[in-house]
C-alpha positions, 0 to 999 in steps of 0.5 A, a space after each residue: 943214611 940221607 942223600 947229605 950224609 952221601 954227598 957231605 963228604 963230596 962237597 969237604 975241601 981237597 986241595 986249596 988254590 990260591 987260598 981258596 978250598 977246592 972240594 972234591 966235587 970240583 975236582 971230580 968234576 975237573 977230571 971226568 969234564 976233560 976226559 968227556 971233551 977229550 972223547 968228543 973231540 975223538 967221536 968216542 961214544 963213551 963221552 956220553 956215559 963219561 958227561 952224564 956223571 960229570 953233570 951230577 957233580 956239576 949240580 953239585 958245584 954250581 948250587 953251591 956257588 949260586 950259579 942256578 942256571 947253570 945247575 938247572 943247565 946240567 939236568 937239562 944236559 943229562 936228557 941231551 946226553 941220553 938223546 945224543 947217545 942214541 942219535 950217534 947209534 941210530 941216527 945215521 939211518 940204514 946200511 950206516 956205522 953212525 951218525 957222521 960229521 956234518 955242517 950246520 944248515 941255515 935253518 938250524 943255524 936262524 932256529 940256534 940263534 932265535 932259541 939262544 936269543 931268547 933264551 938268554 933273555 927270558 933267563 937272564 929276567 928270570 935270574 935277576 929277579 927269582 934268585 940271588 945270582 950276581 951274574 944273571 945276563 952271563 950265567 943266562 948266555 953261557 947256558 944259551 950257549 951251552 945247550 945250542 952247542 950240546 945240541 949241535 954235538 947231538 947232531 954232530 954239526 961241525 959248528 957245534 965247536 964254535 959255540 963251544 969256543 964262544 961259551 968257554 970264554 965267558 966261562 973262564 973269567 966267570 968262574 974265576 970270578 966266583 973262586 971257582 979257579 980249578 974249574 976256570 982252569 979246566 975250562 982253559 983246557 976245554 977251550 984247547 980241547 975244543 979247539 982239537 976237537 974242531 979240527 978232527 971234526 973238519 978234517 973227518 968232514 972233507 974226508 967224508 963222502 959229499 951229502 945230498 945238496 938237499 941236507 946241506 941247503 
């Protein structure tokens, strides 16, 4: 049996929404994405298990529908996934439960903007002139986007949430705009869930013991 006989029947319409056939890679991927940000949004370690699966069938989803960027942006996701959950194990150093919440400082914020800047410039080249992408400058900004707030998640940076926010709303039309609806509405709901999320994460931030003025500068 080959790796297309396994995936073949993921990728067989389930559902149709709004005349459009929904497969089963969708929908996997609607359920085990809403469960992974509802787990963040709690500090939940199981998120990272939980997301590493629901980028598989994103892979899946977005080759299909020709959004490479954000199918190359998955595998890149599975490697932070692994790097963030080691970091909220181990990264709080000695004597500590865990990584805790914290702000992000000015120097990660000019190195997330420079990375991002540069990143959607150099992929949105790249897609423009290497595939057949329709959509290159916004399948280019929301990866940038994608992997800077991933980064923050990692690190557990409050911020993190508003790069989230930021991403979710290029994505939602965006997919919508590929008919790709369940996932459009999937994003509705991690925008909600992002928006939660920022809160538990502000709320355990000023409850939490101050930082050292020298991690905040």
């Amino acid at each position: 049996m080959s790796l297309a006989d396994i995936l073949d029947p993921l990728q067989q319409p389930l559902v149709t929404v709004l005349d459009t056939p929904v497969s089963w890679t969708e929908v996997l991927g609607f359920g085990s994405g809403a469960l992974c940000v509802w787990l963040v949004a709690r500090q939940h370690l199981a998120n990272w298990p939980i997301g590493i699966a629901n980028n598989v069938f994103f892979i899946l989803l977005f080759t299909q529908s020709g959004l490479y960027a954000d199918a190359g942006l998955q595998i890149v996701f599975i490697a932070l996934a692994a790097y963030g959950w080691w970091t909220w194990t181990h990264g709080g150093g000695p004597g500590t439960d865990g990584l805790p919440v914290r702000r992000t400082t000015r120097t990660e914020w000019t190195w997330l903007l420079v990375a991002g800047a540069v990143g959607t410039a150099g992929l949105t080249v790249l897609l423009d002139r290497a595939t057949d992408s329709t959509v290159p400058f916004w399948d280019a900004l929301t990866t940038a986007l994608s992997l800077a707030a991933t980064y923050g998640q990692c690190r557990k940076l409050v911020e993190s949430w508003w790069l989230w926010i930021a991403a979710d709303l290029v994505y939602i039309p965006l997919y919508a705009y590929k008919e790709l609806y369940l996932t459009s509405l999937l994003y509705i709901g991690f925008l909600t869930l992002c928006l939660i999320g920022l809160r538990n994460w502000r709320r355990d931030l000023t409850t939490s013991a101050p930082r050292p003025a020298e991690t905040l500068a």
